[in-house]
Kinemage of the C-alpha trace (Angstrom):
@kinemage 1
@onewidth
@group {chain A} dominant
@subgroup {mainchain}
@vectorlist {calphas} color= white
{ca unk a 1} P 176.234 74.133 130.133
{ca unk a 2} L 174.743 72.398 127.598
{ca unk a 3} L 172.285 72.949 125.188
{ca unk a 4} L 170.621 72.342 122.148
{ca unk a 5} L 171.978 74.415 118.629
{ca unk a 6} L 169.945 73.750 115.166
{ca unk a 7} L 172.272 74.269 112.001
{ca unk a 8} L 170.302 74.346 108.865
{ca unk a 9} L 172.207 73.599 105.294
{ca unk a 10} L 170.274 72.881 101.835
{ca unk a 11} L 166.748 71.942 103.968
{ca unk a 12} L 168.173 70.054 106.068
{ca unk a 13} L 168.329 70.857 110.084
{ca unk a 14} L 170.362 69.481 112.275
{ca unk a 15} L 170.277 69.265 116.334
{ca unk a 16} L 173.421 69.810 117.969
{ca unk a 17} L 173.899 69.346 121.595
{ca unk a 18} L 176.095 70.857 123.977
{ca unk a 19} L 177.108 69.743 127.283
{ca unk a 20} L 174.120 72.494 129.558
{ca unk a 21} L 171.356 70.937 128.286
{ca unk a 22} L 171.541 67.615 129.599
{ca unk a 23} L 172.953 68.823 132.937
{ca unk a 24} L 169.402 71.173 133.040
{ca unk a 25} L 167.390 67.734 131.970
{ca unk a 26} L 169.350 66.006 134.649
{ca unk a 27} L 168.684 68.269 137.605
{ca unk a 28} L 165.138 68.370 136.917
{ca unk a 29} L 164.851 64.785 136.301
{ca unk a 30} L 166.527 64.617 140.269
{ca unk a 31} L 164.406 67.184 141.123
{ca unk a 32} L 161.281 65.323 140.059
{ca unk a 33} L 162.345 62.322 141.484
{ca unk a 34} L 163.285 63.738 144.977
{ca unk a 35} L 159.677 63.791 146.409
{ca unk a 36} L 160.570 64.721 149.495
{ca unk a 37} L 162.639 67.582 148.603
{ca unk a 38} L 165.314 66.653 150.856
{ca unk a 39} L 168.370 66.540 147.964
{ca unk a 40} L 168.611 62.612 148.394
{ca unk a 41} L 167.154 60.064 146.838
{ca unk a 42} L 165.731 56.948 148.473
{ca unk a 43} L 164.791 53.123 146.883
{ca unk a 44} L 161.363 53.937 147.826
{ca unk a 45} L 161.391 57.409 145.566
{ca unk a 46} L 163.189 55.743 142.639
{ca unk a 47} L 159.769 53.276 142.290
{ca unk a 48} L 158.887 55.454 139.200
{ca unk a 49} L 162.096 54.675 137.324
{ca unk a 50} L 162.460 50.572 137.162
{ca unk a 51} L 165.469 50.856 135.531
{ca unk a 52} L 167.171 52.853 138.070
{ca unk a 53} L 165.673 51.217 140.510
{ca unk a 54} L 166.944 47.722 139.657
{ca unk a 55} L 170.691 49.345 139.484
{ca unk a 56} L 170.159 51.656 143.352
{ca unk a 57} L 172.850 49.381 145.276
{ca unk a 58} L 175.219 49.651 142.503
{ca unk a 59} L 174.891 53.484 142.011
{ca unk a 60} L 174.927 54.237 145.856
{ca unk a 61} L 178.613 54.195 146.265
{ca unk a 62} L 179.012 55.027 149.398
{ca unk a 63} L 176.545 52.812 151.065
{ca unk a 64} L 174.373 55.584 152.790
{ca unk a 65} L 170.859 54.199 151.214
{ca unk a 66} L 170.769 57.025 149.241
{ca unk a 67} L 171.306 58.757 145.793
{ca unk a 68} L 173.129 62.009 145.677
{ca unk a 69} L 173.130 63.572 142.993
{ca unk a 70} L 176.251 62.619 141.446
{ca unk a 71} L 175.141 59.265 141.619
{ca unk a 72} L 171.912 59.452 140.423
{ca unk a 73} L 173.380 61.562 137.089
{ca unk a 74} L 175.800 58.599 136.684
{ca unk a 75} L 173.300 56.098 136.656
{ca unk a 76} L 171.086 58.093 134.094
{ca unk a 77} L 174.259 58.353 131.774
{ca unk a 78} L 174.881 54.417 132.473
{ca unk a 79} L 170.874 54.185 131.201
{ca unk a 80} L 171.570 56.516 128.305
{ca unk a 81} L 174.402 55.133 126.328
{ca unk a 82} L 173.204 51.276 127.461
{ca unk a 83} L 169.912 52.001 125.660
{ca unk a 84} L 171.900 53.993 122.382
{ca unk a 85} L 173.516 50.873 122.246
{ca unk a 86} L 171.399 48.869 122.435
{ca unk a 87} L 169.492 50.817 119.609
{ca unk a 88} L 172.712 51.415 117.273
């Protein structure tokens, strides 16, 4: 699980994160996303996330139309470190 730990040294704070807390973001970004509530999710429900959307044949490995979650956490990693390096 990972989550978010603030050291502090001479002023200064700094975030650390551990593994739980983006797993938590994750599953309620999936959650949010899953309109229907049926623990898939479709092209049509992916609409709100362009980026995502763009990438839904790649991340639907096994064909079925559909996001699991597995697959829908992979592509929001891919998004992640594409836009940190994009940034860095």
């Amino acid at each position: 699980m990972k989550t978010t730990k603030w050291l502090t040294a001479g002023g200064l704070a700094i975030a650390l994160v551990v593994p739980g807390a983006v797993l938590a973001a994750d599953a309620v970004a999936f959650n949010k996303t899953d309109a229907n509530g049926d623990s898939m999710i479709s092209m049509d429900e992916l609409v709100s996330n362009p980026e995502l959307h763009a990438q839904f044949r790649t991340l639907d490995r096994d064909g079925n139309g559909t996001l699991d979650r597995a697959e829908f956490e992979r592509g929001l990693a891919n998004a992640t470190s594409t836009r940190a390096r994009e940034a860095g």
